[in-house]
Backbone as numpy.savetxt, mean C-alpha at the origin, in Angstrom:
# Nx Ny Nz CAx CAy CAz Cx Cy Cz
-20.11 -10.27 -32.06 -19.12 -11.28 -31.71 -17.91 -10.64 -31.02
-17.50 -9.57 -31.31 -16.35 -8.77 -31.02 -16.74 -8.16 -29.05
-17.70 -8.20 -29.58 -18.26 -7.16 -28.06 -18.04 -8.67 -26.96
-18.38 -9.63 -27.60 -18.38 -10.72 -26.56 -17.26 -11.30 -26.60
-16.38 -11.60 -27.26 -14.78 -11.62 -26.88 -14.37 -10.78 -26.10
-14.77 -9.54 -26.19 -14.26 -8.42 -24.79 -14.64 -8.69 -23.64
-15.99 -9.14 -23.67 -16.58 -9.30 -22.83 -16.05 -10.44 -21.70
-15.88 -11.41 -22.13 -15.12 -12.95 -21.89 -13.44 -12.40 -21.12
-13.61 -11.79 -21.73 -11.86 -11.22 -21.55 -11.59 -10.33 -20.13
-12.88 -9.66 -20.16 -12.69 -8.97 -18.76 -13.12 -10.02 -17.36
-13.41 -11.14 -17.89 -13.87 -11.95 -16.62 -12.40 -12.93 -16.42
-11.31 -12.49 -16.86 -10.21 -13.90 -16.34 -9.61 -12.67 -15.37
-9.25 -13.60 -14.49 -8.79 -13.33 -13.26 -7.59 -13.05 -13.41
-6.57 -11.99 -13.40 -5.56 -11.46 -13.11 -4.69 -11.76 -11.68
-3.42 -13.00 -11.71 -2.80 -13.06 -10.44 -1.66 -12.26 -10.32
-1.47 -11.77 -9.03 -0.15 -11.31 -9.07 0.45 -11.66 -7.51
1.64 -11.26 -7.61 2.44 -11.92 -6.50 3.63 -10.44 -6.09
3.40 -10.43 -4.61 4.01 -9.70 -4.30 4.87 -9.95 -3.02
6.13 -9.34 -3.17 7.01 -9.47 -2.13 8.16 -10.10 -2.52
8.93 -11.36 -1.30 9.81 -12.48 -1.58 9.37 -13.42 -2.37
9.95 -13.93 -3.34 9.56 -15.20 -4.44 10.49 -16.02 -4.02
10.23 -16.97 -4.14 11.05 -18.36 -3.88 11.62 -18.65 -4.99
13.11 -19.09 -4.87 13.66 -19.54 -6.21 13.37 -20.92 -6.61
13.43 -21.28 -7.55 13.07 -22.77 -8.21 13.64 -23.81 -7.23
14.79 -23.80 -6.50 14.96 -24.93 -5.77 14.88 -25.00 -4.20
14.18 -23.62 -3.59 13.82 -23.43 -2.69 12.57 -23.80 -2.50
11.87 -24.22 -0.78 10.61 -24.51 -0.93 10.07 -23.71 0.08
11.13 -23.49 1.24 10.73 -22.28 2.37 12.07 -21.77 2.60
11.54 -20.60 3.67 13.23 -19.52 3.59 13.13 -20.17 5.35
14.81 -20.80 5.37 15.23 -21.46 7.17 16.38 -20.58 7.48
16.61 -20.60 8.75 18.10 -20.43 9.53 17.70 -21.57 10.35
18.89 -21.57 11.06 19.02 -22.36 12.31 19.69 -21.29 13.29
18.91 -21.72 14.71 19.43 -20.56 15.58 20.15 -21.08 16.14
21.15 -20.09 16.58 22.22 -19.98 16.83 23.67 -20.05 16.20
22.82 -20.61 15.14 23.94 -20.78 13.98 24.43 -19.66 12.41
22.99 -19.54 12.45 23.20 -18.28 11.41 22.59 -17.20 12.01
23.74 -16.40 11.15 23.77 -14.27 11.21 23.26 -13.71 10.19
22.91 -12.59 10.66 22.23 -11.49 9.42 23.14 -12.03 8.47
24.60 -11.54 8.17 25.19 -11.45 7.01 24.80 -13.36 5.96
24.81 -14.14 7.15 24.48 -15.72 6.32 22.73 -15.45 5.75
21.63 -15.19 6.08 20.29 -14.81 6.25 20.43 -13.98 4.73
21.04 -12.45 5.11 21.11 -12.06 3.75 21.85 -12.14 2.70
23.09 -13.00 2.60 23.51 -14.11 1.34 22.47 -14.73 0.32
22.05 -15.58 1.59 20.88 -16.53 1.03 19.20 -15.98 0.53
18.94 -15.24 1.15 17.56 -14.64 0.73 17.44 -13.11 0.02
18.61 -12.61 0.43 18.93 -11.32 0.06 18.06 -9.66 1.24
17.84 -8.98 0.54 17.31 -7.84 1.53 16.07 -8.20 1.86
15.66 -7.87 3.36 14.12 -8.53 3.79 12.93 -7.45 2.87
12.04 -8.15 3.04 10.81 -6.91 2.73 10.79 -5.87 2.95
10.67 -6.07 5.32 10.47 -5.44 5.70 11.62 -5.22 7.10
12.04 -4.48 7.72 12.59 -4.48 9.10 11.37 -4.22 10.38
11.97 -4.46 11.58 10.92 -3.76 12.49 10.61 -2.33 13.02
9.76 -2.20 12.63 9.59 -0.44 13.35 10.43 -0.12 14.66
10.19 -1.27 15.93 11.09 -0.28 16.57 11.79 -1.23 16.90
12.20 -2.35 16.72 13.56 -3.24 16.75 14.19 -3.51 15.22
15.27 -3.23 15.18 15.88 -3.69 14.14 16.61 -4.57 13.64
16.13 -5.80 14.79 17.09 -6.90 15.08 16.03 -8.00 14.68
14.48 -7.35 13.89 13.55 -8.47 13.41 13.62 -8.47 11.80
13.51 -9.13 10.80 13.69 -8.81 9.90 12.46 -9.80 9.13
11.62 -9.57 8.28 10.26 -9.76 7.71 10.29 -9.94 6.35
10.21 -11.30 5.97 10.08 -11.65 4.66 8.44 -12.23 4.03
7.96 -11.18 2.84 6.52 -11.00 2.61 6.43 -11.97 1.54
5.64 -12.63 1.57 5.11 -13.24 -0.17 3.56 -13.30 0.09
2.90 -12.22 -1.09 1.31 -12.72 -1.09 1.52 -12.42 -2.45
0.06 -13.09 -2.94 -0.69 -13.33 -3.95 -1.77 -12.95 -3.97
-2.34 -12.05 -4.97 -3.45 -11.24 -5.00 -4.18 -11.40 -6.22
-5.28 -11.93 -6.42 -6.44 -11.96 -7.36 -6.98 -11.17 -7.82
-7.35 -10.68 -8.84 -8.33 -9.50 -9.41 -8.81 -10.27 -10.73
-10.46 -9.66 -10.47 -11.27 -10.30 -11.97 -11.89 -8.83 -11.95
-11.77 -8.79 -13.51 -12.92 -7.68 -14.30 -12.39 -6.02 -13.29
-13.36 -5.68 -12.46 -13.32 -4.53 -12.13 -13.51 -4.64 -10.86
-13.35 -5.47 -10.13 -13.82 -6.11 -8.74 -12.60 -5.76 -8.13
-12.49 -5.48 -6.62 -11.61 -5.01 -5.67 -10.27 -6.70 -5.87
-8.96 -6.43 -5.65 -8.60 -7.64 -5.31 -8.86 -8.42 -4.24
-8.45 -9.89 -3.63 -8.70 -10.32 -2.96 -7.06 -10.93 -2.89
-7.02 -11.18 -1.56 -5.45 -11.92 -1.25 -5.61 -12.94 -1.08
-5.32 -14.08 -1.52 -4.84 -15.82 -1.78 -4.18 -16.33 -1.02
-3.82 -15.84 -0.66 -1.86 -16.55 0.29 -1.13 -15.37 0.60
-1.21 -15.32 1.68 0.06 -14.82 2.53 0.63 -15.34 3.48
2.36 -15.08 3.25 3.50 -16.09 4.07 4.51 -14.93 4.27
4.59 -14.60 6.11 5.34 -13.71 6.34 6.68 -14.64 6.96
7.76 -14.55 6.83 8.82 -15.14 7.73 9.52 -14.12 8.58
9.63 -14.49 9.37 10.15 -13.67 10.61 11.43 -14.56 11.49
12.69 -13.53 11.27 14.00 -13.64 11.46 13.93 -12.81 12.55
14.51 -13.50 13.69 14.70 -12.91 14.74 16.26 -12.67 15.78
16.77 -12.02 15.80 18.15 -11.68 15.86 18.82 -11.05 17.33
19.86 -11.53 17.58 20.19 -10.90 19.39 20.74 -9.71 18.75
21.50 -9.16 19.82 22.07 -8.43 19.50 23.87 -8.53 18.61
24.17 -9.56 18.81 25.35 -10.09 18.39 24.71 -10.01 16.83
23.55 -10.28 16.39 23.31 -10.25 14.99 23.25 -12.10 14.74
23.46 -12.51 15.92 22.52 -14.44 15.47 21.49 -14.65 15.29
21.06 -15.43 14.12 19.37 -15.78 14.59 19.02 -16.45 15.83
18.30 -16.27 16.26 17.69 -16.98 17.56 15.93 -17.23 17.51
15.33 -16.72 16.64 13.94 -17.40 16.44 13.87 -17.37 14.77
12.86 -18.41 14.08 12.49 -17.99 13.09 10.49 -18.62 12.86
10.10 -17.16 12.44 8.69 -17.59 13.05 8.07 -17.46 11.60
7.01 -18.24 11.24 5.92 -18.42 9.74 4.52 -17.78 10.31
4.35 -16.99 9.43 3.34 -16.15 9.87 2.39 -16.77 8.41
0.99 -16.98 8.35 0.04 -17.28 6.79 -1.03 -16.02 7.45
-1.99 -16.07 5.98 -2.88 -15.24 5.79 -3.97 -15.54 7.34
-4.33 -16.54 7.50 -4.99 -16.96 8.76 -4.50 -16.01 9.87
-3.31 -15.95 10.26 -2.73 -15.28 11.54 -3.12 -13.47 11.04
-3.23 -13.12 10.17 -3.23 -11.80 9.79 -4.44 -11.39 11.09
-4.73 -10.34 10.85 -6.04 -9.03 11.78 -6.43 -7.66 10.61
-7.62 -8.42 10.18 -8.09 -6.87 9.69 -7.95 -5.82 10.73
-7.59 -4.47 10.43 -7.93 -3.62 11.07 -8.49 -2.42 10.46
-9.64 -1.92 11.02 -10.27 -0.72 11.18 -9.70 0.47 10.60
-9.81 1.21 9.57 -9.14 2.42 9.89 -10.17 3.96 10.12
-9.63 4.56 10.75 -10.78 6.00 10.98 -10.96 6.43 9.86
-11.54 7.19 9.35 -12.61 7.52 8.44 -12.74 8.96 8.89
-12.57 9.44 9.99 -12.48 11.01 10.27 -12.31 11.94 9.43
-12.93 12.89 9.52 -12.31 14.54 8.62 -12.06 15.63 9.55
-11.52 16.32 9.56 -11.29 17.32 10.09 -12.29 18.38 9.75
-13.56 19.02 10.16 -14.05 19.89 9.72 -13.41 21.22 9.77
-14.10 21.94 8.49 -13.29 23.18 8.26 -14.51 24.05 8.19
-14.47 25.51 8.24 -15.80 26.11 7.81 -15.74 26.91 6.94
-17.54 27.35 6.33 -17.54 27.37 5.30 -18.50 26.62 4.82
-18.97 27.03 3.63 -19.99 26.02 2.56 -19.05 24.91 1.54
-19.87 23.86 1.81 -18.96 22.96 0.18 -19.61 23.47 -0.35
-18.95 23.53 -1.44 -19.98 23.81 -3.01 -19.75 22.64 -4.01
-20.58 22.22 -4.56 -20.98 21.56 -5.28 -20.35 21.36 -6.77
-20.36 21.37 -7.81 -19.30 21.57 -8.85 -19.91 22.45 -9.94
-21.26 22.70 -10.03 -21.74 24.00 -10.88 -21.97 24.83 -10.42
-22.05 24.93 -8.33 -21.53 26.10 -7.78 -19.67 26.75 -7.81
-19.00 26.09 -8.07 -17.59 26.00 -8.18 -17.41 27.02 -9.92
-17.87 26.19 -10.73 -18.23 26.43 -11.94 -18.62 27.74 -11.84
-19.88 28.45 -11.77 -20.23 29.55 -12.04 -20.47 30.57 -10.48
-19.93 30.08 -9.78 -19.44 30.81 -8.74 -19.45 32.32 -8.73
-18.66 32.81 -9.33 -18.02 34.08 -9.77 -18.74 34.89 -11.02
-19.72 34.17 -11.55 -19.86 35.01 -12.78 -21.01 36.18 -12.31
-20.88 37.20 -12.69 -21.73 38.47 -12.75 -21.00 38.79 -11.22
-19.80 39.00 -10.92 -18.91 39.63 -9.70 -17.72 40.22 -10.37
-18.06 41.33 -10.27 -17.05 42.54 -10.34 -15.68 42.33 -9.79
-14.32 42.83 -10.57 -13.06 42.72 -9.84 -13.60 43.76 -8.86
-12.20 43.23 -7.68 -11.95 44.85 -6.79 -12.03 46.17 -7.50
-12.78 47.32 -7.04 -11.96 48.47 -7.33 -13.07 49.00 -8.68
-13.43 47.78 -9.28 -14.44 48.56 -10.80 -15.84 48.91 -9.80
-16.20 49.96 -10.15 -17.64 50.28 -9.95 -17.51 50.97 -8.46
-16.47 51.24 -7.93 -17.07 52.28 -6.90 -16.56 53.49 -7.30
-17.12 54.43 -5.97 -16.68 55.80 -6.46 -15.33 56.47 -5.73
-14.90 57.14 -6.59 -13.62 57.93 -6.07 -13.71 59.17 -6.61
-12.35 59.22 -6.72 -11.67 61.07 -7.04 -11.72 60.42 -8.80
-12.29 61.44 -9.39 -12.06 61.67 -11.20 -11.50 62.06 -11.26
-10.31 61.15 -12.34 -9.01 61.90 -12.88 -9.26 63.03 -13.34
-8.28 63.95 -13.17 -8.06 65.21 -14.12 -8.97 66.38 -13.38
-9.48 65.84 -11.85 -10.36 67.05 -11.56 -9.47 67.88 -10.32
């Protein structure tokens, strides 16, 4: 009975939520352009997620939700990126909703760098060395004292 209560237990699905959370009386994060500035933007929502790599005048607010059951990889539920877009004066001037739909898997390389040499295996690693002499024992030289 015990084994199958465990058992039961590893099959509920674990949610979690990551990023920006919405407060209880919020339902989406707005500006209006031309009207609000970084400093109004981060009052109200506080520090973004993310900034832009090479503009720093975009500013990226993340919320996903991620699933996990038992021992299984997660899976993502919802994702909602907001995107604050800023002149240089520091006004908003776009604000764009990004969901999980708009996302792009991408690819990543898988490459190694070969090195040379043998892999060894882990009971070559293991006994590698045994029946090998330090430096220096077992050859011949000058005998002390002669």
């Amino acid at each position: 009975m015990f084994v199958g209560i465990l058992t039961l237990q590893a099959c509920v699905s674990v949610r979690q939520n990551h990023g920006y959370v919405l407060e209880r009386d919020q339902t989406q994060l707005t500006a209006e352009a031309g009207l609000d500035s970084k400093e109004s933007v981060l009052a109200k929502y506080g520090e973004p997620s993310m900034t832009g790599t090479f503009d720093n005048n975009v500013w990226y607010y993340l919320n996903s939700t991620d699933t996990t059951r038992a021992f299984f990889h997660s899976k993502t539920k919802n994702r909602i990126v907001i995107a604050f877009r800023f002149d240089e004066g520091g006004v908003v001037t776009a604000v764009d909703t990004y969901s999980l739909a708009d996302g792009e898997d991408i690819k990543l390389v898988s490459r190694a760098t070969p090195t040379r040499g043998k892999e060894l295996n882990f009971w070559e690693q293991l006994l590698g060395n045994v029946g090998q002499l330090p430096a220096g024992i077992g050859q011949e030289g000058p005998v002390p004292g002669q």
